[in-house]
C-alpha positions in Angstrom: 3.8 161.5 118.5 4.2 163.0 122.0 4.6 166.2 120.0 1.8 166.1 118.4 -0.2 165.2 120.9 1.4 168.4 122.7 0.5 170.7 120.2 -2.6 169.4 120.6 -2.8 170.5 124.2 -2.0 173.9 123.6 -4.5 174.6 120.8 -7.0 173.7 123.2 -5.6 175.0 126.0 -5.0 178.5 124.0 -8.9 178.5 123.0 -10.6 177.3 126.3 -8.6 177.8 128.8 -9.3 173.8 129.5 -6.4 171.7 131.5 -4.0 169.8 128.9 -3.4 166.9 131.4 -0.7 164.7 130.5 2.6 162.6 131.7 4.8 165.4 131.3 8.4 164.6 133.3 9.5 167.4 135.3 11.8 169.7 133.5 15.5 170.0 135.1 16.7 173.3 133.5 19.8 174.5 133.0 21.4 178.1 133.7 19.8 180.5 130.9 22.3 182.2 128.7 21.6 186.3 128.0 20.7 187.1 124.6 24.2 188.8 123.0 25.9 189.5 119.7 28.7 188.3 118.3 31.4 190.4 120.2 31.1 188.1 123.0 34.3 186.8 124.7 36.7 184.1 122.2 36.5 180.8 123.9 39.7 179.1 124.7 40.8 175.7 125.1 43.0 173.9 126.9 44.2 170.4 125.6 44.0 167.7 128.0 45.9 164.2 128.3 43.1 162.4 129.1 43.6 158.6 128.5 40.5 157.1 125.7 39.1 154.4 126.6 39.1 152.9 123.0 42.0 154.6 120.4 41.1 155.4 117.2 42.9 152.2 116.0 40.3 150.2 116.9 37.3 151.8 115.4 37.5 149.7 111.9 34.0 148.6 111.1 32.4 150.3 113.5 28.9 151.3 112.2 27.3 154.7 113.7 24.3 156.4 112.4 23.6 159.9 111.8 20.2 161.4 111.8 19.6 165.0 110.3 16.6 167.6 109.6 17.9 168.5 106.3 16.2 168.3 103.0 17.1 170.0 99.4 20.3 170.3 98.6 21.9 170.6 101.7 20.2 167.1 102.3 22.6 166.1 98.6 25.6 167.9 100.0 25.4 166.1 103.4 24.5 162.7 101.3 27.4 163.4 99.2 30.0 164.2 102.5 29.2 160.8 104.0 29.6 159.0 101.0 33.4 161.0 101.0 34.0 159.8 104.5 33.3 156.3 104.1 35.4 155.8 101.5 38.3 158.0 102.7 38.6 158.2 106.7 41.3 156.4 108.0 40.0 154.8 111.1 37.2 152.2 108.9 34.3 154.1 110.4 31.3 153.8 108.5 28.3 156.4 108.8 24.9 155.4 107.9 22.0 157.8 106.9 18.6 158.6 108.7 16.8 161.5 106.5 13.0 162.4 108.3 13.4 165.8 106.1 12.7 168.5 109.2 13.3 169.1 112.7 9.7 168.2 113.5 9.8 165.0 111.5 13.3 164.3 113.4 12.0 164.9 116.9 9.1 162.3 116.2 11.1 159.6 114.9 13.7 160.6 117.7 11.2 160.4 120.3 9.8 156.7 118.8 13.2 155.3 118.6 14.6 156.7 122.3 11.5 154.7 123.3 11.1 151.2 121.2 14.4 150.9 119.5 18.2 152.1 119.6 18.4 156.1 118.8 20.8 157.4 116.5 24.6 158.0 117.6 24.7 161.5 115.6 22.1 164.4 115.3 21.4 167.6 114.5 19.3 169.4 116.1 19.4 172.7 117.9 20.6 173.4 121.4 16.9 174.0 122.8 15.9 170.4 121.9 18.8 168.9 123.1 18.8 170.4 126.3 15.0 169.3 126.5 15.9 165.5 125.9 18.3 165.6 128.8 15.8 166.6 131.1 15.3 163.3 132.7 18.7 161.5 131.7 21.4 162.1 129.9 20.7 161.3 126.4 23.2 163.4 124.6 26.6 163.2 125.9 28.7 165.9 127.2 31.8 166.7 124.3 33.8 168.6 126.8 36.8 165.6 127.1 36.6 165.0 123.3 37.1 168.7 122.3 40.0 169.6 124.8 41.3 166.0 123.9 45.5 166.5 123.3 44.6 163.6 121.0 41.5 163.6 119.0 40.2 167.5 120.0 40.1 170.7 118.4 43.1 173.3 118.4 42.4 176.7 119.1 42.5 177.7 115.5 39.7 175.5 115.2 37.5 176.9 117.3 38.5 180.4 116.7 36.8 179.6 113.0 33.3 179.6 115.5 31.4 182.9 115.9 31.6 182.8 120.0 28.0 183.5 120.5 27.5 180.4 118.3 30.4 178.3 120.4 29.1 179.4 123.7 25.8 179.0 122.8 26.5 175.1 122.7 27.7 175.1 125.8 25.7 175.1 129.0 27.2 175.5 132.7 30.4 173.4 131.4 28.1 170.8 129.9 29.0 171.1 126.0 26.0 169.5 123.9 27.2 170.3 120.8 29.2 171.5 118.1 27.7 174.3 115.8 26.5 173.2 112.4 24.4 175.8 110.9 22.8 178.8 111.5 20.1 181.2 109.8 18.2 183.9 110.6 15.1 185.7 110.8 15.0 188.8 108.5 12.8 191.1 106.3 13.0 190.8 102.8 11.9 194.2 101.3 11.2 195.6 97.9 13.3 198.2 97.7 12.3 200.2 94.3 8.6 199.8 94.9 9.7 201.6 98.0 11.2 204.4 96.6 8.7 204.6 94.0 5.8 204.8 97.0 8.5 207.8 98.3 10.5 206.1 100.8 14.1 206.7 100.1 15.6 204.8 102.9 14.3 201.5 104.2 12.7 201.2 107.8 14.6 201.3 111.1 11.9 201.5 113.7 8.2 200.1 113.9 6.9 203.5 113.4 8.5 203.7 109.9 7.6 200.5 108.7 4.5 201.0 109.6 4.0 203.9 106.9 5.3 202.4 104.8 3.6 198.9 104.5 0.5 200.8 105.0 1.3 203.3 101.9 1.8 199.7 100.2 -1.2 198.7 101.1 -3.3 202.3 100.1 -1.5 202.2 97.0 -3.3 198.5 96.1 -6.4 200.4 96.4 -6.1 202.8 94.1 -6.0 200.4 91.0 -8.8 198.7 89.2 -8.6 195.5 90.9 -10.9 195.1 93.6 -9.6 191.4 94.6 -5.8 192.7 95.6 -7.6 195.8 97.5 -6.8 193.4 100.8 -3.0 193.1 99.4 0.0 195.4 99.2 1.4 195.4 103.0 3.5 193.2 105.1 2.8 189.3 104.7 2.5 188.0 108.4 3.0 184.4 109.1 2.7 183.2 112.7 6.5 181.2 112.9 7.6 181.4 116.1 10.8 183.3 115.6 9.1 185.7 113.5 6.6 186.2 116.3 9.5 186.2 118.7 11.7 188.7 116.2 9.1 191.4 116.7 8.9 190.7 120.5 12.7 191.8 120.6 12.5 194.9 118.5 10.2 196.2 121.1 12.9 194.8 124.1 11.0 191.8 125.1 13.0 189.3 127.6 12.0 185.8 127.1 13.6 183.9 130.3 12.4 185.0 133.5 13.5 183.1 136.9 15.1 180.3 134.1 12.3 179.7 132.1 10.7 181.0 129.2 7.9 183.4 129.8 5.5 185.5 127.1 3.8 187.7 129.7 5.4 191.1 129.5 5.2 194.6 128.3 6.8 194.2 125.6 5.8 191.4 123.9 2.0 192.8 124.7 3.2 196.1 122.9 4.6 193.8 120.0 1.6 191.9 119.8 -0.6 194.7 119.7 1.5 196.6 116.8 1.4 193.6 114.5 -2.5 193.3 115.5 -3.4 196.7 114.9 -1.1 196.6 111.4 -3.5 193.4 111.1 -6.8 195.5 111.3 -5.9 198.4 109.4 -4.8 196.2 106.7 -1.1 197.1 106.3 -0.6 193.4 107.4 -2.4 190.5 105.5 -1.9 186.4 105.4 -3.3 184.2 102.7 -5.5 181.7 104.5 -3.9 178.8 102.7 -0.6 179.7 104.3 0.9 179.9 100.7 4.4 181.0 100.5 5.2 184.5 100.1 7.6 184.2 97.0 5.3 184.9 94.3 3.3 187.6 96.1 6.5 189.5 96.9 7.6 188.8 93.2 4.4 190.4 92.0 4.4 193.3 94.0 1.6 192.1 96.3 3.7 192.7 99.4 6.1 195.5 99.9 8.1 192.8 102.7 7.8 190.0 104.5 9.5 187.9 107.1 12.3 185.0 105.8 14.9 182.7 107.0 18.1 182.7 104.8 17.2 179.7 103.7 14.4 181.3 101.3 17.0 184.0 99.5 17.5 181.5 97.2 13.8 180.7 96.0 13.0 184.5 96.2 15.4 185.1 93.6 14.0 182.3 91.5 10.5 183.5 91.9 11.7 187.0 90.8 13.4 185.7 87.7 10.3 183.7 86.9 7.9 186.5 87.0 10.5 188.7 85.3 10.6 191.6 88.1 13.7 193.9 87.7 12.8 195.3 91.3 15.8 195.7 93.8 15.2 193.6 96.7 17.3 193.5 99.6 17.7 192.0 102.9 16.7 194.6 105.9 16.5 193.4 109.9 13.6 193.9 111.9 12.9 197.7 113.1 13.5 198.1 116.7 12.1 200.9 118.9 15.8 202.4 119.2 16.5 202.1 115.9 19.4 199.4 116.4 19.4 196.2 114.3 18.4 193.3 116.1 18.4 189.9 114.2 17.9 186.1 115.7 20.0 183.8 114.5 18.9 179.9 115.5 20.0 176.5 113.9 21.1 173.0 114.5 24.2 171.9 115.7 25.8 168.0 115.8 25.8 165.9 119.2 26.3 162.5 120.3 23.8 160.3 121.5 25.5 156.9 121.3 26.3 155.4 124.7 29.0 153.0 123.7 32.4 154.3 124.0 33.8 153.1 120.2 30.9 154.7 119.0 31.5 157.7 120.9 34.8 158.2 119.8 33.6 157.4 116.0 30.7 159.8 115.9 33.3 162.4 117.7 35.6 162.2 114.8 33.3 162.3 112.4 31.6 165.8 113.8 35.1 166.9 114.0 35.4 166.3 110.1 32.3 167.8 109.0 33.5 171.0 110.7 36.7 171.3 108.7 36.2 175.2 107.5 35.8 173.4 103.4 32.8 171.5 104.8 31.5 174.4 106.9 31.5 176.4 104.0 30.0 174.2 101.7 27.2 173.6 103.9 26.6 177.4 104.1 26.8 177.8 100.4 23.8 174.5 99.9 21.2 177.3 101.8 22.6 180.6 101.7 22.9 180.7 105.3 24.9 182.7 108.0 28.9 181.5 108.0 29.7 180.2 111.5 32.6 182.5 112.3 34.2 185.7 110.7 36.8 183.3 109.9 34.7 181.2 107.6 33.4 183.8 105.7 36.2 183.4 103.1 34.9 179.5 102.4 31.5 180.6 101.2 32.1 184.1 100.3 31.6 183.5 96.0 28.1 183.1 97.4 27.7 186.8 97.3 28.3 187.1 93.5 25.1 185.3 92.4 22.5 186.0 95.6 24.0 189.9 97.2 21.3 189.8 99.4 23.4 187.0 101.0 26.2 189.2 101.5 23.5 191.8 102.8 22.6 189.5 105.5 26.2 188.4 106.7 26.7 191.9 106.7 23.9 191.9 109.4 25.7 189.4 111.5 27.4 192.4 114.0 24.0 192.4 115.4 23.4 188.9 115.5 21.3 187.8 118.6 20.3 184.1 120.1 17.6 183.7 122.1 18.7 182.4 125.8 19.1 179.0 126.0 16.1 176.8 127.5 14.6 173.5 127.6 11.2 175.3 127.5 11.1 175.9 123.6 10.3 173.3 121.8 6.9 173.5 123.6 7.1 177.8 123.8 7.4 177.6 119.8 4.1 176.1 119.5 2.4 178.0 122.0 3.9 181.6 120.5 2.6 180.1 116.9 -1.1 179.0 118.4 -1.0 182.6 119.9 -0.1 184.4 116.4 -2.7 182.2 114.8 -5.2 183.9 116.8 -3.9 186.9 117.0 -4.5 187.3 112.9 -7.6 185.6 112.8 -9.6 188.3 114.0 -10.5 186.5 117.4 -8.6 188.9 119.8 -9.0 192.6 120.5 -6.1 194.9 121.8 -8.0 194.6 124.9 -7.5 191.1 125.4 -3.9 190.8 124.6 -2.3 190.8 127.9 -4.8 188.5 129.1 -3.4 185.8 125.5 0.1 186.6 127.0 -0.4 185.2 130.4 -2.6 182.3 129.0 0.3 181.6 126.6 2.1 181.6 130.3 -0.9 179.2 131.9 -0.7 176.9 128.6 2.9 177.0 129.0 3.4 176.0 132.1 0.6 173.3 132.0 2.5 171.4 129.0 5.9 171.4 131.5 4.2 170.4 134.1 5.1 172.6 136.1 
């Protein structure tokens, strides 16, 4: 609910410039992390003797439960791994189910039970939420002891299976929140023979060249005898935050400034104004229901749109079902210097539980479910990114039936994450509000660095700052 009742404040602070007052606690924000790729340093570990306080021994029928944003089939994979634990871990530990069916849902019920009841002992969520729920106390637990544990912790091998951007993106100033669980990313998916058919050879690397193209999409939609798709052809905008915040990077926008998230700069202002003057010409179009882009890509009513891995798998459904023998592929955002740049983001499992057994149970159990098998299973339920070079191998058949899956891993050199804050839960709703208006006709070009330092004002008012 306090969510929702956020959200509320900035829609209302984003139209009227009116004070969202609320009971915000003051945030206590940790050390932002740069954006970088995945040739950052290999982490290392050192195993420790430190003494347990309770030994795995004595763990038999100790109950934890594990809460999770999943849904689909990678909501029946993860169904189907607990049900393997329980009936085959050695210590007696049994793990019991809590399914709201998003991270939105999650953070609700999260936010009811921390409140009026006992919180789970597992989640999943990702880093920026959990370092927003230890603003005030410390709600999820720091793993360091358990993962350089000589008895219960990782090896090195282990963790060299972990990307180290991912890995270090879990850990904050020494305080480790969590262990990677999944990642995706934000990515165009293009129609590659309508392309070359419109003349385009090659897909586009900068904002310039998309640009042409999506508006030669777009001109080409006119030239038929249907009037209603005249409004049709381009690039299918949606307002998600890391689509929003995609675009900012390819034109070098820097999200943290003085350790905390900020929207008003250059570039972002230049980003916004490109995907608003796209808007007006109408090489960029939304359907005003928010319907999903599937069957207009399928039906060549949009040269490209913006995805998460996640959808790969439905596009290629939707293509099959409307019988389109186009070549669609998996492209990354055009950047002003004509290098790659793709944001990767996803949940990751930490501990909540306060009680040292089940401490110790939900640690082991987080340290089965990231046995390379399981890793790559869970990567093969939604098509998403594997979490290391080194589990590429455990998902890699994935490729045979969906390429543009292995079009996208090949993408992951110039992976990115965005630096690490407890701002963003409430900066994700405040960069949507701000796209909403931004395609609803209700801002000029003239006005847009004025939206980027209300975004700032609105903010700022929800931290309480």
């Amino acid at each position: 609910m306090k969510r929702k009742i956020l959200l509320i404040c900035a829609i209302l602070a984003l139209l009227s410039l009116a004070a969202c007052q609320g009971n915000i606690p003051a945030e206590l924000t940790p050390s932002a992390t740069s954006p970088s790729v995945l040739t950052e340093e290999a982490a290392t570990v050192t195993p420790t003797a430190q003494t347990l306080t309770v030994q795995p021994g004595q763990l038999q029928g100790t109950q934890i439960f594990f809460m999770h944003p999943w849904a689909g089939d990678t909501a029946t994979l993860m169904q189907a791994l607990v049900d393997e634990f329980n009936q085959g871990n050695s210590w007696g530990i049994q793990v019991n189910l809590i399914t709201p069916g998003s991270t939105g849902s999650l953070m609700d019920d999260l936010y009811n039970r921390l409140q009026t009841s006992v919180p789970p002992d597992v989640v999943a969520l990702p880093i920026d939420e959990l370092v927003a729920l230890n603003r005030n106390s410390q709600t999820v637990i720091d793993l360091t002891s358990f993962v350089s544990s000589s008895e219960v912790g990782f090896s090195q091998s282990d963790i060299d299976n972990f990307s180290p951007l991912f890995w270090n993106q879990d850990e904050i100033n020494g305080y480790r929140y969590a262990i990677p669980a999944q990642r995706t990313a934000k990515v165009l998916i293009y129609n590659r023979t309508w392309a070359q058919e419109l003349g385009f050879e090659n897909p586009p690397s900068t904002p310039e060249e998309f640009q042409i193209q999506v508006c030669a999409a777009h001109a080409a939609m006119k030239k038929d005898a249907d009037v209603s798709n005249d409004g049709l052809g381009g690039y299918y905008v949606d307002t998600d935050a890391m689509t929003l915040a995609s675009w900012g990077e390819a034109f070098g926008a820097d999200y943290v400034q003085n350790g905390k998230v900020s929207f008003n700069s250059s570039p972002l202002q230049e980003a916004l104004a490109y995907l608003h003057d796209l808007s007006t010409a109408g090489c960029a179009w939304w359907s005003s229901d928010h319907a999903a882009p599937y069957d207009y890509f399928a039906a060549r009513k949009t040269l490209a749109y913006s995805a998460d891995l996640q959808d790969l798998q439905r596009q290629q459904k939707l293509m099959a079902l409307n019988g389109s023998s186009d070549d669609w592929v998996v492209i990354p955002f055009p950047t002003e210097s004509g290098t790659p740049t793709v944001l990767a983001q996803g949940p990751s499992y930490a501990i909540l539980a306060q009680a040292a057994d089940k401490q110790l149970a939900a640690w082991l159990f987080i340290k089965w479910l990231s046995n390379a098998d399981r890793s790559g299973l869970l990567v093969k339920s939604a098509a998403t990114l594997p979490l290391g070079d080194a589990l590429i191998n455990y998902s890699i058949e994935l490729g045979d039936s969906l390429p543009q899956w292995t079009q996208a891993v090949n993408l992951m050199q110039y992976i990115q994450v965005l630096p690490v804050s407890a701002d963003w839960p409430n900066a994700r709703m405040v960069l949507e509000d701000a796209g909403g208006q931004l395609f609803s006709g209700t801002v000029t070009d003239e006005q847009i660095a004025a939206l980027t330092q209300q975004m700032d004002d609105t903010l700022d008012e929800l931290m309480g700052r």
